[in-house]
C-alpha angles and dihedrals in degrees: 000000000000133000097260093042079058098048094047083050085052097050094051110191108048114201115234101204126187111213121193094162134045093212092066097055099083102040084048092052098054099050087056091049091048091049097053104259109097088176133096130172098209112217106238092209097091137067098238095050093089097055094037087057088047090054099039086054093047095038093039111029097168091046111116098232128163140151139264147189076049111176114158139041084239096062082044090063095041090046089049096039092049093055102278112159093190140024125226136182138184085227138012117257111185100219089050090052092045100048094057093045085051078046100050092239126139109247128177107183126188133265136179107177130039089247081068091039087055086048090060095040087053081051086054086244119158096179134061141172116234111207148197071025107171084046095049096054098290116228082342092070095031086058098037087052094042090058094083096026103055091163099063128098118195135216103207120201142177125048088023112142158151097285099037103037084081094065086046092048092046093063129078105226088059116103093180139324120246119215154155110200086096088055105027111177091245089055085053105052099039088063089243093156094151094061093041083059089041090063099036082062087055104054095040078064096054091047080051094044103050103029106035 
């Protein structure tokens, strides 16, 4: 596993953040850092999401960001060249996966079955994002799926929050949980950057709490 895949272990609970502003993208940052996450996975669905990945990495260099709702090698090369640290998708598409391993960037791409499982195994891949992960079974899946593929660490997203992630946490086979409850779109957009902080606090407890 690479050095970002650890840190991102280490970190636990990963914030996936929807940015329709720039504006928004320090401010956000911040209130992630102060609460004791100084990590974002930047939705790459909005227009904004290229830029707010380029300020968080020049205001925060030693903040873990990378991009998500990744789908083309194009957006690969904007995230990354924007400042990404780690590439995510909803799927796995196989052209998109190949071309960051050629590339040397960290990619965790998502699965829901164990024939796309054994895609990301044949890419040398130990670590995948399952997703949409409350909809597909949830940890039951993710346990029952991870029985005949030990080597496998898994990513899950979707559904994922503050009264569930502990259940997650709690199990071996989780790398980190990603989530939005701590960074919800209205609280964004409302500029509520104390209660975003507020939450983020929250869930780094709950990191500490179940996993030491």
């Amino acid at each position: 596993m690479n050095d970002t895949l650890k840190q991102i272990g280490e970190m636990g609970i990963i914030p996936v953040v929807v940015l329709n502003k720039v504006s928004n993208a320090e401010p956000l940052a911040n209130a992630l850092v102060a609460g004791g996450l100084a990590c974002a996975e930047v939705t790459f669905r909005t227009e904004a999401a290229e830029e707010s990945i380029r300020t968080i990495a020049k205001k925060f260099p030693d903040m873990l960001v990378g991009a998500g709702t990744v789908l083309s090698t194009e957006q690969v090369d904007r995230a990354v060249g924007a400042g990404a640290k780690f590439i995510v998708s909803p799927g796995l598409n196989p052209k998109v996966v190949e071309y960051c391993i050629k590339k040397g960037y960290p990619v965790c791409p998502g699965i829901m079955t164990p024939t796309e499982l054994e895609v990301a195994l044949g890419f040398g891949l130990d670590v995948v994002k399952f997703f949409p992960a409350e909809n597909a079974g949830g940890l039951k899946m993710i346990k029952a799926m991870s029985a005949p593929y030990t080597m496998m660490k898994f990513m899950p997203t979707g559904g994922i929050n503050a009264t569930n992630v502990r259940d997650y946490l709690a199990c071996d086979k989780i790398l980190a949980c990603g989530g939005s409850w701590m960074v919800k779109g209205d609280l964004v957009a409302a500029g509520d950057f104390a209660q975003i902080e507020k939450l983020t606090r929250e869930a780094a407890d709950i990191v500490k709490e179940i996993r030491g």
